[in-house]
C-alpha positions in Angstrom: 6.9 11.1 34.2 7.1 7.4 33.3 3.6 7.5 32.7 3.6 10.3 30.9 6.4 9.2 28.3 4.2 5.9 27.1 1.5 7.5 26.3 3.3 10.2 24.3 5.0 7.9 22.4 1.6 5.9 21.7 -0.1 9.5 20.6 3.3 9.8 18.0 2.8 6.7 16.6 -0.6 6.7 16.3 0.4 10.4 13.9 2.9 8.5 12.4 0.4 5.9 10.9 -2.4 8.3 10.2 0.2 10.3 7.8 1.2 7.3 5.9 -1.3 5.0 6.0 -4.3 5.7 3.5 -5.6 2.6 5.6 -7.3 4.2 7.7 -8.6 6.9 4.7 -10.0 4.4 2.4 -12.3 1.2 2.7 -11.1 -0.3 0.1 -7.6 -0.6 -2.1 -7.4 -2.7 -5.6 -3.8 -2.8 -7.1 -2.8 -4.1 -10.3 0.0 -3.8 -12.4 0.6 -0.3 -13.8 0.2 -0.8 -17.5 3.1 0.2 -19.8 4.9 1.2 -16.8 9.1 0.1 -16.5 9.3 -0.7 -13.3 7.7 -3.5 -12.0 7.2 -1.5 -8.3 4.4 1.0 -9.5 0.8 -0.2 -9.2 -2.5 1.4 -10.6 -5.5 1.2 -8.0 -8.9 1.8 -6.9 -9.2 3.4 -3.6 -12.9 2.9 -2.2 -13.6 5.5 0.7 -17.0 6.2 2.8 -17.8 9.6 4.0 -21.1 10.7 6.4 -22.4 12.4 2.7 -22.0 8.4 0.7 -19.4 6.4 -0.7 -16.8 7.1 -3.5 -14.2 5.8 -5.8 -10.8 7.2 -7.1 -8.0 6.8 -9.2 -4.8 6.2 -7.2 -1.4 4.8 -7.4 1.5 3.0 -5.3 4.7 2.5 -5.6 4.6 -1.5 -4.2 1.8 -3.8 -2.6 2.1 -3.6 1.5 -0.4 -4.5 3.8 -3.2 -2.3 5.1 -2.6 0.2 6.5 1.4 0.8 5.8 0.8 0.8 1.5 2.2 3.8 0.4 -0.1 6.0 -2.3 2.0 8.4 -4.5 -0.9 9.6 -6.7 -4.3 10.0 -6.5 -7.2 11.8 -9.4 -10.4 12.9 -7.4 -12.8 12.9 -10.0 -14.0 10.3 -11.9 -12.1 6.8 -12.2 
């Protein structure tokens, strides 16, 4: 049982990062100040990804800069950016 409780806490974590880190989903993320935006928190950027079929680009958008892999994306357009 003390075994047991380690690893399950690992394997929940591990879920835990996977859901809100696009880290992990995308190569590559470029941030920049969203223009004509308010608040000084949202960011527009370029979220690089690799697939088995080839490489991609698309739109996306965060609400502040954080490191890899814990930067939280609030938008993204698949399609071209």
């Amino acid at each position: 049982m003390l075994l047991a409780l380690p690893i399950f806490g690992s394997v929940i974590f591990f879920i835990y990062l996977v859901l809100i880190g696009p880290g992990f989903f995308y190569t590559d993320i470029q941030c920049q100040a969203a223009s004509g935006s308010s608040s000084a928190r949202r960011l527009d950027c370029s979220c690089r990804f690799e697939t088995v079929s080839g490489k991609g680009l698309v739109k996306c958008s965060a609400d502040e800069l954080a490191p890899l892999p814990l930067i939280r994306l609030v938008g993204e357009e698949w399609g071209t950016p």
